[in-house]
Gaussian input, Z-matrix of N, CA and C with variables (Angstrom, degrees):
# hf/3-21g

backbone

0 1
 N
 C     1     B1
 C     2     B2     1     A1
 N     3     B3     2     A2     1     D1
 C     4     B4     3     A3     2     D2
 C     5     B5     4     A4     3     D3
 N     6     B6     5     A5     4     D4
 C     7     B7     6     A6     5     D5
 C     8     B8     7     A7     6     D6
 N     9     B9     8     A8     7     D7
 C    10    B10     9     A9     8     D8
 C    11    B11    10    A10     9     D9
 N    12    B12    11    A11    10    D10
 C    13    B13    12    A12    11    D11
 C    14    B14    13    A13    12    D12
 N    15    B15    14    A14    13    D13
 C    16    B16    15    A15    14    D14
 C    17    B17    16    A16    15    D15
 N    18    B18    17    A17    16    D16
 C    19    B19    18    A18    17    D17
 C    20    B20    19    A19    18    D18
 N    21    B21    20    A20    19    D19
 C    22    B22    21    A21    20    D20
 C    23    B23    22    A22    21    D21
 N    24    B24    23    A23    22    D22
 C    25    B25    24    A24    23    D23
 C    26    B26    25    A25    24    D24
 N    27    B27    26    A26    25    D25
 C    28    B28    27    A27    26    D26
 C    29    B29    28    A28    27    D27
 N    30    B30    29    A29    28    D28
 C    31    B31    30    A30    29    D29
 C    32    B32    31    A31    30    D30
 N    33    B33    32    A32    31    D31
 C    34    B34    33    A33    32    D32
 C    35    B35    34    A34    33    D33
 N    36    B36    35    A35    34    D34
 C    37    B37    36    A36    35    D35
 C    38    B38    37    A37    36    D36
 N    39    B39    38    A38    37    D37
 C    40    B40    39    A39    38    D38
 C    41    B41    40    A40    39    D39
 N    42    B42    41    A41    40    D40
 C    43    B43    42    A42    41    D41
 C    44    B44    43    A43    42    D42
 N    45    B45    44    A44    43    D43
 C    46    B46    45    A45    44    D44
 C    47    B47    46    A46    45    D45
 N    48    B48    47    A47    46    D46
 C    49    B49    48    A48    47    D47
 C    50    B50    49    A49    48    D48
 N    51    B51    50    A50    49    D49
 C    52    B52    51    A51    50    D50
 C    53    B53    52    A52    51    D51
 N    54    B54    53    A53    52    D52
 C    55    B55    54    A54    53    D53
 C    56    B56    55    A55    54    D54
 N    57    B57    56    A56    55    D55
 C    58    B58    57    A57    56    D56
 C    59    B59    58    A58    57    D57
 N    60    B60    59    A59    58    D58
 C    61    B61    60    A60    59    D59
 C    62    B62    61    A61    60    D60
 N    63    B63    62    A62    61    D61
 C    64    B64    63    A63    62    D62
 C    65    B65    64    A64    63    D63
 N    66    B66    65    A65    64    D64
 C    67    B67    66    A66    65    D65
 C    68    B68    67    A67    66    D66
 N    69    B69    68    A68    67    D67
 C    70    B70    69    A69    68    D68
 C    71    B71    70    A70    69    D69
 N    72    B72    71    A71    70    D70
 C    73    B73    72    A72    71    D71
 C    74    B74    73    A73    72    D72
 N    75    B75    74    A74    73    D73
 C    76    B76    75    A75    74    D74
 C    77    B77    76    A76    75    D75
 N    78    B78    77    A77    76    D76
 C    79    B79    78    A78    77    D77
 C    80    B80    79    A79    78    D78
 N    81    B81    80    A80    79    D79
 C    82    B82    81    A81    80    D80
 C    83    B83    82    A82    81    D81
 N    84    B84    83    A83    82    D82
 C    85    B85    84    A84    83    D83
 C    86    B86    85    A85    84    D84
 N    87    B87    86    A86    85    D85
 C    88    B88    87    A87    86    D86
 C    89    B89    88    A88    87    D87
 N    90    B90    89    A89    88    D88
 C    91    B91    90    A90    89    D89
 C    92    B92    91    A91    90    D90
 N    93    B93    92    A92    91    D91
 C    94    B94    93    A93    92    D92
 C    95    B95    94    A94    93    D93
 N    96    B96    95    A95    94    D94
 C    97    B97    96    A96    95    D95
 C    98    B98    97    A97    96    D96
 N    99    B99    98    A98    97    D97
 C   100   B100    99    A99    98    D98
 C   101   B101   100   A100    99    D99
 N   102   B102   101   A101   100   D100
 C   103   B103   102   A102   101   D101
 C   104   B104   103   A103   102   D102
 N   105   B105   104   A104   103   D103
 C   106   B106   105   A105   104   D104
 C   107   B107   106   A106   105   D105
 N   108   B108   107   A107   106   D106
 C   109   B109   108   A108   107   D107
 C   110   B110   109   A109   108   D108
 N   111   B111   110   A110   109   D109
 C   112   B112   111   A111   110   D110
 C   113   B113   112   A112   111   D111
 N   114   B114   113   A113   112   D112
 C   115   B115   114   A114   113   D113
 C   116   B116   115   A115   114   D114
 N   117   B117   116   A116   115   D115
 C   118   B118   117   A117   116   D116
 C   119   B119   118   A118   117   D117
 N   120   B120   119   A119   118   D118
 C   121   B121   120   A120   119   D119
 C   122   B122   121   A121   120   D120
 N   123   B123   122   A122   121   D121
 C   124   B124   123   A123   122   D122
 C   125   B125   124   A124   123   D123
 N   126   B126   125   A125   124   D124
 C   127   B127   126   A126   125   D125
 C   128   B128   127   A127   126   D126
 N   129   B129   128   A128   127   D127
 C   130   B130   129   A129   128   D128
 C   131   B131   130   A130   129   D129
 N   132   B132   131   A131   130   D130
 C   133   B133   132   A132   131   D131
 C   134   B134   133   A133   132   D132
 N   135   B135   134   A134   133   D133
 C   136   B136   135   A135   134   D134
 C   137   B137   136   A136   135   D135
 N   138   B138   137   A137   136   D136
 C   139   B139   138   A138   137   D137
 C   140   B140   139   A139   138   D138
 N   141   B141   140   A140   139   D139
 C   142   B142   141   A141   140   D140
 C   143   B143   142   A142   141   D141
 N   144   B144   143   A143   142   D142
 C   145   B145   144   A144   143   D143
 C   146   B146   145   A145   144   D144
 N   147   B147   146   A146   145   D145
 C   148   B148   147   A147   146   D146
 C   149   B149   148   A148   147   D147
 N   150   B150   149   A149   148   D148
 C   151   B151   150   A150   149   D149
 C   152   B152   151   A151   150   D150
 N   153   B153   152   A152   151   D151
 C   154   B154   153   A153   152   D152
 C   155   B155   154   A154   153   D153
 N   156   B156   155   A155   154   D154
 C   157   B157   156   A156   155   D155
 C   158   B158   157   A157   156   D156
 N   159   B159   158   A158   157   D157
 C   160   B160   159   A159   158   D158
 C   161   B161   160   A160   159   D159
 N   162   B162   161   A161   160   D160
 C   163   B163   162   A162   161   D161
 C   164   B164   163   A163   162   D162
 N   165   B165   164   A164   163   D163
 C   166   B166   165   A165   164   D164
 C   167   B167   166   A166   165   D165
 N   168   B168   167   A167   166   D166
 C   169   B169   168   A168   167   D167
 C   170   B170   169   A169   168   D168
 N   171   B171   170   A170   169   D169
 C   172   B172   171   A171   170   D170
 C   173   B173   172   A172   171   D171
 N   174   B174   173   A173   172   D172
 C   175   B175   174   A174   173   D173
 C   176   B176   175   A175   174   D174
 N   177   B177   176   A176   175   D175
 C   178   B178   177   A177   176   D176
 C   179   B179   178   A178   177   D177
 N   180   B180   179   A179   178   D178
 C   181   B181   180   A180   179   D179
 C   182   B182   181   A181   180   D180
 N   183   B183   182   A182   181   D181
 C   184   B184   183   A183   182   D182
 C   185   B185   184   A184   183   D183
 N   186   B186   185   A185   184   D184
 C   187   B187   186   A186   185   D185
 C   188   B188   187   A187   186   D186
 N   189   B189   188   A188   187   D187
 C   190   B190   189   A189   188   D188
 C   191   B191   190   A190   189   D189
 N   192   B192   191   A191   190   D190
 C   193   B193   192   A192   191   D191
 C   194   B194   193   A193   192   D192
 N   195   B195   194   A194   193   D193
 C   196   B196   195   A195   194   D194
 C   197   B197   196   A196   195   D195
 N   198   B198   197   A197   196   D196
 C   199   B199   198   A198   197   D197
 C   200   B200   199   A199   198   D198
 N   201   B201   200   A200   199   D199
 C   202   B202   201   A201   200   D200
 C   203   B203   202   A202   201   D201
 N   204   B204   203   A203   202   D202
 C   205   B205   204   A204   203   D203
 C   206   B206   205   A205   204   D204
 N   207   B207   206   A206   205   D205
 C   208   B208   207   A207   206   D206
 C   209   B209   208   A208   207   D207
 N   210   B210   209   A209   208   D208
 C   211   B211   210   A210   209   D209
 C   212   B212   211   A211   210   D210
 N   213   B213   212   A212   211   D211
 C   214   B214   213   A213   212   D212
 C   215   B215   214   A214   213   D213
 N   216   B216   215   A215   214   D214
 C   217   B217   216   A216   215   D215
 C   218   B218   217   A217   216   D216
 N   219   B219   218   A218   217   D217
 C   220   B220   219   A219   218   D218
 C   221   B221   220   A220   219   D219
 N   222   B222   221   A221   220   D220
 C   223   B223   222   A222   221   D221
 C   224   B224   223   A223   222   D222
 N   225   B225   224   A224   223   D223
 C   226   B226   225   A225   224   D224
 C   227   B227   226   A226   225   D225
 N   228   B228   227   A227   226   D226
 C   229   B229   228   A228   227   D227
 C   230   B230   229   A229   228   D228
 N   231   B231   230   A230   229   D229
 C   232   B232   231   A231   230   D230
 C   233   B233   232   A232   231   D231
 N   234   B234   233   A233   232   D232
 C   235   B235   234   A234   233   D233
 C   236   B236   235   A235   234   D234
 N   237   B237   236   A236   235   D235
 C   238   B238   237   A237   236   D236
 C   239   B239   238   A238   237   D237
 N   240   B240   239   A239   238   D238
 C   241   B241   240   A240   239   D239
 C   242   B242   241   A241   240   D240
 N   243   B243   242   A242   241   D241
 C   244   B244   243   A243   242   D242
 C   245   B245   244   A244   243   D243
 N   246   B246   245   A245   244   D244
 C   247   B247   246   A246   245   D245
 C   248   B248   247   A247   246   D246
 N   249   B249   248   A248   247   D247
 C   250   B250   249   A249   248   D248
 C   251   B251   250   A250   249   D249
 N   252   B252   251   A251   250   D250
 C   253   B253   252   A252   251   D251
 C   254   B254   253   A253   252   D252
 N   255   B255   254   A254   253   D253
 C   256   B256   255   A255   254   D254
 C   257   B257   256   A256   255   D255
 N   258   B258   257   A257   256   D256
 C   259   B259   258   A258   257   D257
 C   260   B260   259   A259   258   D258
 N   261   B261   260   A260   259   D259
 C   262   B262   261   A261   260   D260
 C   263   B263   262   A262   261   D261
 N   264   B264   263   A263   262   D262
 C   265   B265   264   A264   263   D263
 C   266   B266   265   A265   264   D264
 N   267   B267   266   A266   265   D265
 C   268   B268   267   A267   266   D266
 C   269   B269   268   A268   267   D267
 N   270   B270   269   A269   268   D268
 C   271   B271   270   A270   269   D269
 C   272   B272   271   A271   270   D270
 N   273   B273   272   A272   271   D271
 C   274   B274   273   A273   272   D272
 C   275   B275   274   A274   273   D273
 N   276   B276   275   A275   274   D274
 C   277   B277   276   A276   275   D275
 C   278   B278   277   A277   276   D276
 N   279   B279   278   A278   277   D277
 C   280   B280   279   A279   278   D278
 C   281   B281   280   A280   279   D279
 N   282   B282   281   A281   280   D280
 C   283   B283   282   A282   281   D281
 C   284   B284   283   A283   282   D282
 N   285   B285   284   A284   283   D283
 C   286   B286   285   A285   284   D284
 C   287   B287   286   A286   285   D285
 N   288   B288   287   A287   286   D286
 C   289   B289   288   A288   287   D287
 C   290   B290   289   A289   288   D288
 N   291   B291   290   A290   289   D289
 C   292   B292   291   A291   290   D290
 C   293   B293   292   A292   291   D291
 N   294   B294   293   A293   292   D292
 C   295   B295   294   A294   293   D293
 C   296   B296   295   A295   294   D294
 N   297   B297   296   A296   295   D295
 C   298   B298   297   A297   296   D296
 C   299   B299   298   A298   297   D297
 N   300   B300   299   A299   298   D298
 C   301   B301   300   A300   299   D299
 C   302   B302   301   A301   300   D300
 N   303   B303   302   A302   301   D301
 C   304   B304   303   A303   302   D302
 C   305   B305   304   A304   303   D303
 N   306   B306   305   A305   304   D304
 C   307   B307   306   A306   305   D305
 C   308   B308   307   A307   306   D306
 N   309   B309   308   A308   307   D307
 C   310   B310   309   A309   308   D308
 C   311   B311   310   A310   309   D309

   B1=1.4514
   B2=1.5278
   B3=1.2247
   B4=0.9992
   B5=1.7066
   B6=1.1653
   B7=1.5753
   B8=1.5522
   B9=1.2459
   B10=1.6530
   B11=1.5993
   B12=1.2547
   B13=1.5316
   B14=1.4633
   B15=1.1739
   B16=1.4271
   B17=1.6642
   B18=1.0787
   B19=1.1565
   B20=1.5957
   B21=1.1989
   B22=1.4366
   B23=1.6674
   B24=1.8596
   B25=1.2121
   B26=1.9259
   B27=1.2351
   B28=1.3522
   B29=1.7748
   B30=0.9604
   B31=1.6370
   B32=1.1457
   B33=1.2071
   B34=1.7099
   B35=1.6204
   B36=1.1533
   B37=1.1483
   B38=1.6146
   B39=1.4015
   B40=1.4611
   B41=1.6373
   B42=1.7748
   B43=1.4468
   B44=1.4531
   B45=1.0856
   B46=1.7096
   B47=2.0245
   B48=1.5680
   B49=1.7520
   B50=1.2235
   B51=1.4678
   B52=1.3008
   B53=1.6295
   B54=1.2949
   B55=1.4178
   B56=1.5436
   B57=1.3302
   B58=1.7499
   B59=1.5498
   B60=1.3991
   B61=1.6872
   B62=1.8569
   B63=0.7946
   B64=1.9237
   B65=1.6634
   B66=1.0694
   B67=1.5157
   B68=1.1689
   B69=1.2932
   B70=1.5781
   B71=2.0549
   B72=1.1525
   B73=1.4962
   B74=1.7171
   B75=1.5052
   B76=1.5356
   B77=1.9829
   B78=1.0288
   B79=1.5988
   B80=1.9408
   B81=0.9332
   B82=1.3225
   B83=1.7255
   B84=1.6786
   B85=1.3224
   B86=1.6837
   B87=1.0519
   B88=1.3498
   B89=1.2411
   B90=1.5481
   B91=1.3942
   B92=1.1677
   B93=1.4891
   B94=1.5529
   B95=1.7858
   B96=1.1690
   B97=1.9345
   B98=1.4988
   B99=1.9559
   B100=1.4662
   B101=1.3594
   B102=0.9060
   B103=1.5861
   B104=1.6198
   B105=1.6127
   B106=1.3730
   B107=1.3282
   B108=1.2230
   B109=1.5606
   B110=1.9645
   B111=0.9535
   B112=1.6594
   B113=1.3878
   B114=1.5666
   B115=1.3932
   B116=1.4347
   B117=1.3553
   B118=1.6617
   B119=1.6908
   B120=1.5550
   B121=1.2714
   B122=2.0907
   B123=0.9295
   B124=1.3433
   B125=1.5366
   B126=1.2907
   B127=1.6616
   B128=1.5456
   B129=1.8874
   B130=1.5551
   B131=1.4563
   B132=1.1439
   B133=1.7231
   B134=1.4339
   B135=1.2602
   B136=1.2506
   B137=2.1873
   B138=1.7011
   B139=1.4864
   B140=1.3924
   B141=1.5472
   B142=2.0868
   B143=1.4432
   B144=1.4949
   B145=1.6157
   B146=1.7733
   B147=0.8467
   B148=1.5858
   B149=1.6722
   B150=1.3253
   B151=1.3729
   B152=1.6136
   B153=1.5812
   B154=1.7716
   B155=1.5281
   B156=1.5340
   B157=1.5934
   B158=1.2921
   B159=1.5775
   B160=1.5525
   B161=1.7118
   B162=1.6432
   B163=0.8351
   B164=1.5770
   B165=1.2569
   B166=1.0957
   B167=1.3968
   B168=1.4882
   B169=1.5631
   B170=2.0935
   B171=0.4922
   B172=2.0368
   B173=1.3321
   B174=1.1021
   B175=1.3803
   B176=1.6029
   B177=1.4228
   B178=1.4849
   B179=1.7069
   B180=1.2397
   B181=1.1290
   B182=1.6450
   B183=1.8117
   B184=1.1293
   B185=1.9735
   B186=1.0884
   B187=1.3548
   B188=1.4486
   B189=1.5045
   B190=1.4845
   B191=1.8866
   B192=1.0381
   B193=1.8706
   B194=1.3033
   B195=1.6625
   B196=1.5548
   B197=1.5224
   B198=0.9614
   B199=2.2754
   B200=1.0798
   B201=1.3773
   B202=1.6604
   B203=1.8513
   B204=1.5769
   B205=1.1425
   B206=1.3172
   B207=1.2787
   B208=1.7745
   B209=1.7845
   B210=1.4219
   B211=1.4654
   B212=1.6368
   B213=1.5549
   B214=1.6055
   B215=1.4481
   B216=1.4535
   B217=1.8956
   B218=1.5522
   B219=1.4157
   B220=1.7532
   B221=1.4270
   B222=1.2325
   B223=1.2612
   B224=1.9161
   B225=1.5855
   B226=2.0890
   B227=1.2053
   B228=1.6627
   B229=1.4792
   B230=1.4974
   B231=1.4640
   B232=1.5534
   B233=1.7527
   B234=1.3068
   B235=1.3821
   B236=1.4145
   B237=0.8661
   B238=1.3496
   B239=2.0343
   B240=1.3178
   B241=1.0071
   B242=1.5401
   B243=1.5691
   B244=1.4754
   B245=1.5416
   B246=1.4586
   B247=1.8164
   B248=1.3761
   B249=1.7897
   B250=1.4108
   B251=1.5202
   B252=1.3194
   B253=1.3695
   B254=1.2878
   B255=1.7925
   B256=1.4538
   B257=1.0598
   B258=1.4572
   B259=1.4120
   B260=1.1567
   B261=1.5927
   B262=1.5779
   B263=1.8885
   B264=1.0420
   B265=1.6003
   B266=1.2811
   B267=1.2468
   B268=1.5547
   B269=1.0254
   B270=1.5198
   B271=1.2042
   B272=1.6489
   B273=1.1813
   B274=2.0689
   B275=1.2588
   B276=1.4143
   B277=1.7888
   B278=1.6714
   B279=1.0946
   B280=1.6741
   B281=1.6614
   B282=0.7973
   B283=2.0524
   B284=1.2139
   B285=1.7281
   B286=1.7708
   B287=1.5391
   B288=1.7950
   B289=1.5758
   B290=1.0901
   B291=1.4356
   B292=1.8760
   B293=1.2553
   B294=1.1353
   B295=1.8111
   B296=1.6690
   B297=1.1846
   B298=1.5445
   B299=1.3521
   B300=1.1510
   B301=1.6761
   B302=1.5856
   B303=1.3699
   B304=1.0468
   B305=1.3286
   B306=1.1416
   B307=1.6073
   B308=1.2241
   B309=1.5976
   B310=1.3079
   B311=1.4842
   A1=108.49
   A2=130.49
   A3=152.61
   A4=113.05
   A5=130.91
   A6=123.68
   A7=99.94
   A8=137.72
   A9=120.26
   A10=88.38
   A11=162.20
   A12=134.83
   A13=129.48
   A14=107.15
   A15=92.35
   A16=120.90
   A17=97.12
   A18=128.74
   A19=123.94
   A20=146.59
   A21=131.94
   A22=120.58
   A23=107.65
   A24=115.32
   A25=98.30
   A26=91.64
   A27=106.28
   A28=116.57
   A29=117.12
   A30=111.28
   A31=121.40
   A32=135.83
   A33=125.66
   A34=83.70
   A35=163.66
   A36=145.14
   A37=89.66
   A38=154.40
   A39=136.06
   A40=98.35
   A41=135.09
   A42=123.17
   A43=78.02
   A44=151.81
   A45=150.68
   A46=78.97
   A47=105.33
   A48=96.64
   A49=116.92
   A50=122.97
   A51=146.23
   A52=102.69
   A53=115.41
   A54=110.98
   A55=133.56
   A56=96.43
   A57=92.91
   A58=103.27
   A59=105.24
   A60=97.15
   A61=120.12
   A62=78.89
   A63=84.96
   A64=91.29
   A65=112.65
   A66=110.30
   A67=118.22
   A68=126.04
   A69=113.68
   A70=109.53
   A71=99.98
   A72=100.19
   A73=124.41
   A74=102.98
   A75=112.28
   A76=92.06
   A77=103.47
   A78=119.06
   A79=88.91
   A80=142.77
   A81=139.66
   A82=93.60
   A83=113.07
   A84=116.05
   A85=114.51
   A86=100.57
   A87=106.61
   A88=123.58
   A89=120.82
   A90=140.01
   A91=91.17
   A92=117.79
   A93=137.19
   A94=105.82
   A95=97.72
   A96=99.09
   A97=118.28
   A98=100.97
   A99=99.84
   A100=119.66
   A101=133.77
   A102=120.29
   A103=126.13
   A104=107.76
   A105=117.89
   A106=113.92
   A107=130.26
   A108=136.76
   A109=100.05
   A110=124.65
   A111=131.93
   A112=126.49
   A113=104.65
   A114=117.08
   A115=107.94
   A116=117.49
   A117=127.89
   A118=94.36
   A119=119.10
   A120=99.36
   A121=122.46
   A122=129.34
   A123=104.49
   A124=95.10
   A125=129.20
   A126=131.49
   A127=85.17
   A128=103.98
   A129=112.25
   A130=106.59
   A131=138.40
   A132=149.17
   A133=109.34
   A134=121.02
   A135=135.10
   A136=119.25
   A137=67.61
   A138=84.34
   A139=121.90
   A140=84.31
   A141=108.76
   A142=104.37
   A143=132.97
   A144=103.63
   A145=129.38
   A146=102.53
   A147=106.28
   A148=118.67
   A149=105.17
   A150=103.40
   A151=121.65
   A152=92.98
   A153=97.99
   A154=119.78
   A155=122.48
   A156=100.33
   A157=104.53
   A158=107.10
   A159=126.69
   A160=83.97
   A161=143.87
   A162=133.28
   A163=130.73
   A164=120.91
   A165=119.73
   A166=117.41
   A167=95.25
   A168=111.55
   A169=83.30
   A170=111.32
   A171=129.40
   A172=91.24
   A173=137.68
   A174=156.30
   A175=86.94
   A176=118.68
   A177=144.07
   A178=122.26
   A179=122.14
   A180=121.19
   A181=136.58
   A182=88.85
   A183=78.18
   A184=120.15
   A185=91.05
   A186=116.58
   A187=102.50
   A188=135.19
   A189=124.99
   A190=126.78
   A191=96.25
   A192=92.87
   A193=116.06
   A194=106.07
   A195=109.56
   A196=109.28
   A197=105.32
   A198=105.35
   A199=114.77
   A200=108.83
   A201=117.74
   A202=114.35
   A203=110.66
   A204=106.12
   A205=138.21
   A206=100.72
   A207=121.52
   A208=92.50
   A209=122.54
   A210=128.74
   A211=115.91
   A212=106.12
   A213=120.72
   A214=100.31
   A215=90.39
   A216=115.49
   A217=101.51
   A218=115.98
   A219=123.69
   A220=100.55
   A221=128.61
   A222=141.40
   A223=124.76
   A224=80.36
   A225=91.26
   A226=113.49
   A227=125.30
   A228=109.04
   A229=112.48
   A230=119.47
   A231=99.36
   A232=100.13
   A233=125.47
   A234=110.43
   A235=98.52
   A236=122.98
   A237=98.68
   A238=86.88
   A239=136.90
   A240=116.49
   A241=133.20
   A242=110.74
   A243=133.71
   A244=100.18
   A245=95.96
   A246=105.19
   A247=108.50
   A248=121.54
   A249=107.09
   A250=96.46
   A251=124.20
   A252=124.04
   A253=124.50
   A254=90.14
   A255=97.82
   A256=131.50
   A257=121.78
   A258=152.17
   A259=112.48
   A260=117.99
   A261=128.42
   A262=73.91
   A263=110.67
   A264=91.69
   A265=133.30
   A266=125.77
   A267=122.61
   A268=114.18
   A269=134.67
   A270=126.33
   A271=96.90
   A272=91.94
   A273=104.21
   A274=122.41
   A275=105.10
   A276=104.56
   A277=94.18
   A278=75.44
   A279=84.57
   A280=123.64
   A281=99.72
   A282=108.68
   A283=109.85
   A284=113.26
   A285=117.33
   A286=100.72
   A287=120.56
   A288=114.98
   A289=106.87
   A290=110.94
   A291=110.98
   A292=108.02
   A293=109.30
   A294=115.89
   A295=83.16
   A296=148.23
   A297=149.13
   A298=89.25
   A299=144.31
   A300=151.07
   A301=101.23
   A302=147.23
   A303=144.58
   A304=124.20
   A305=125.40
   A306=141.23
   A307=118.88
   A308=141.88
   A309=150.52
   A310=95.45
   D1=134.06
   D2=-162.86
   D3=-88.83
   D4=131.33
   D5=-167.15
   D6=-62.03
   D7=-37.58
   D8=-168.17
   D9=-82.43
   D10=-37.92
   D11=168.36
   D12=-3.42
   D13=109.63
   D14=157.57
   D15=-96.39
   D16=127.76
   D17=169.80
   D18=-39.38
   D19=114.86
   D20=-167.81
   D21=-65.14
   D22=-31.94
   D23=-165.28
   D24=-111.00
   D25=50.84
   D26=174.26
   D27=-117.16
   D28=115.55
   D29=178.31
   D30=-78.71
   D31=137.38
   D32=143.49
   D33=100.46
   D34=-2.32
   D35=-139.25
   D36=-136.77
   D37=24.02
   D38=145.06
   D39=-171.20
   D40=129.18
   D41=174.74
   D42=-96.79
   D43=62.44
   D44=178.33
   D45=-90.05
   D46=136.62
   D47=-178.69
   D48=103.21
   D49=-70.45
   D50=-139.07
   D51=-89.13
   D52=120.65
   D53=143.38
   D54=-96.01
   D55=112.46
   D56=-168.65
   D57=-76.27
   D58=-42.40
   D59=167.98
   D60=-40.61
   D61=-56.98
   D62=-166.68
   D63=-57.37
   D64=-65.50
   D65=-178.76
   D66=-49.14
   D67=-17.35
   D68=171.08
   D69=-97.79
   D70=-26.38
   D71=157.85
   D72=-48.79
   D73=-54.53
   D74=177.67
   D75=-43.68
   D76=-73.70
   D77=-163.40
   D78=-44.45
   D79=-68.25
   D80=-149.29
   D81=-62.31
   D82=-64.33
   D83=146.32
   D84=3.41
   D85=-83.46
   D86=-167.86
   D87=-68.07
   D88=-19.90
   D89=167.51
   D90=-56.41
   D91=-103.09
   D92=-160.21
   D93=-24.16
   D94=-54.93
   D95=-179.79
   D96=-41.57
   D97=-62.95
   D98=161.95
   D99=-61.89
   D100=-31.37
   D101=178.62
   D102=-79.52
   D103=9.39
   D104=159.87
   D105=-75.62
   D106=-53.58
   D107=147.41
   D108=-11.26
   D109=89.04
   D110=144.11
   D111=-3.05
   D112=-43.09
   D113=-162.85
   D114=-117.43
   D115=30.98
   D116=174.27
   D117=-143.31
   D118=-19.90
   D119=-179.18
   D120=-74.81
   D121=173.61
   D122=-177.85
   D123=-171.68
   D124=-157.80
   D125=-154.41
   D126=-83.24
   D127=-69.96
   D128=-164.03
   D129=-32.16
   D130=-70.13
   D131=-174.15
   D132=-49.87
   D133=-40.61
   D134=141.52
   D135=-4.98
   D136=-74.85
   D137=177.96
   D138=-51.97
   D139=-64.76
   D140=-167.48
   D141=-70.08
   D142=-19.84
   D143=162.19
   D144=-70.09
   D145=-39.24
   D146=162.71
   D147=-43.68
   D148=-22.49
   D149=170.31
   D150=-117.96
   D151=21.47
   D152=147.16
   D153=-52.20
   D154=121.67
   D155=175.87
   D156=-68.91
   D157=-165.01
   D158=-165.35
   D159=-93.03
   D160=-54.20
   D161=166.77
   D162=-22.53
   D163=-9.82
   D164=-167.94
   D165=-111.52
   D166=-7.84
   D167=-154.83
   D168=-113.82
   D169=-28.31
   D170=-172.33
   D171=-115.38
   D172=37.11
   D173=-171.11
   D174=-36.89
   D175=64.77
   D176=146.58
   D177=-87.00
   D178=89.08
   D179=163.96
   D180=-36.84
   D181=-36.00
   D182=-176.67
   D183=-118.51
   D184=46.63
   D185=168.00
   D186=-112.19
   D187=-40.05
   D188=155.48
   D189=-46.72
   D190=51.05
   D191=-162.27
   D192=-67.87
   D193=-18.01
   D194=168.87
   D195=-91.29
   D196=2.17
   D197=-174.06
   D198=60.80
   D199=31.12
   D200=175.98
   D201=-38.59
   D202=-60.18
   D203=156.08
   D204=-20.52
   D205=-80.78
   D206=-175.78
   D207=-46.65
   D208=-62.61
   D209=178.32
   D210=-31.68
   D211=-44.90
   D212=-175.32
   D213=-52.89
   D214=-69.18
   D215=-174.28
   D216=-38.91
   D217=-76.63
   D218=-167.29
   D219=-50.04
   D220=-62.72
   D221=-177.95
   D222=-37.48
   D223=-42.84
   D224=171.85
   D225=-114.39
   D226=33.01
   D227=-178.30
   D228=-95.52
   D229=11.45
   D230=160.35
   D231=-82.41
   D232=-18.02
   D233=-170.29
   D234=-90.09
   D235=-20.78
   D236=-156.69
   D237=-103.23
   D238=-7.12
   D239=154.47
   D240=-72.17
   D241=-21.20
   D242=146.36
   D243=-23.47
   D244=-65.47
   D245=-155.04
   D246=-66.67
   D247=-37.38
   D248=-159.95
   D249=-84.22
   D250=-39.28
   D251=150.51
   D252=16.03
   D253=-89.95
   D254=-172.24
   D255=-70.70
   D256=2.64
   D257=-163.28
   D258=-105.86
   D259=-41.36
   D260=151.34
   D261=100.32
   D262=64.04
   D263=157.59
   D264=-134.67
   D265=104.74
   D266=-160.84
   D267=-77.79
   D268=19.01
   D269=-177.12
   D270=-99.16
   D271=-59.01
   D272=165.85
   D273=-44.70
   D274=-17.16
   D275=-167.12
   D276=-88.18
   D277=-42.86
   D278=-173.68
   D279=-75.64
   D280=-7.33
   D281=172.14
   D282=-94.30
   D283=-29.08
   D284=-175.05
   D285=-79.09
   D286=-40.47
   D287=-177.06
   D288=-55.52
   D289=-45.57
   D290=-166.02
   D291=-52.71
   D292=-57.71
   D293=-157.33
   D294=-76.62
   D295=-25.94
   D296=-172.62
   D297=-71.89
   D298=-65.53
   D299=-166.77
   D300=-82.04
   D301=-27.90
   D302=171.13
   D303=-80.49
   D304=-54.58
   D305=173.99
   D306=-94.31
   D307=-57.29
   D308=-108.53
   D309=-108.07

């Protein structure tokens, strides 16, 4: 292996592949679903949907030019792993690690 390689079990070192957009969509995705459930919704979530951008909703990447999204996502994933948690949902758990190990 050659010194410019990247390496597979290397982090943080190329998003070459990766959509961090889409991956933080899955995760918002997965928010909103659980938070139809009554009894997971609450003030905090309250708050933070209103500050879904419009990018997310026109699921246009490139109208996100600041990564407002991706920012939302990285920014609330101890809560919102709290949330899928308590919800027991592995589909959510698993869209927040990815984009958590991919982007965040």
């Amino acid at each position: 292996m050659s010194k410019f390689e990247i390496r597979v079990d290397e982090s943080y070192v190329s998003f070459k592949n990766i959509n961090c957009f889409e991956n933080a969509c899955e995760v918002i995705d997965n928010m909103l679903r659980v938070l139809e459930e009554p009894k997971n919704m609450n003030i905090y979530w309250k708050k933070i949907i209103p500050m879904i951008p419009k990018a997310y909703y026109d699921r246009d990447p490139k109208s996100d030019t600041k990564e407002e999204l991706l920012y939302l996502v990285c920014s609330n994933s101890f809560y919102l792993i709290e949330l899928f948690e308590k919800a027991e949902d592995e589909q959510a758990i698993n869209a927040l690690e990815k984009c958590e190990q991919e982007c965040c």
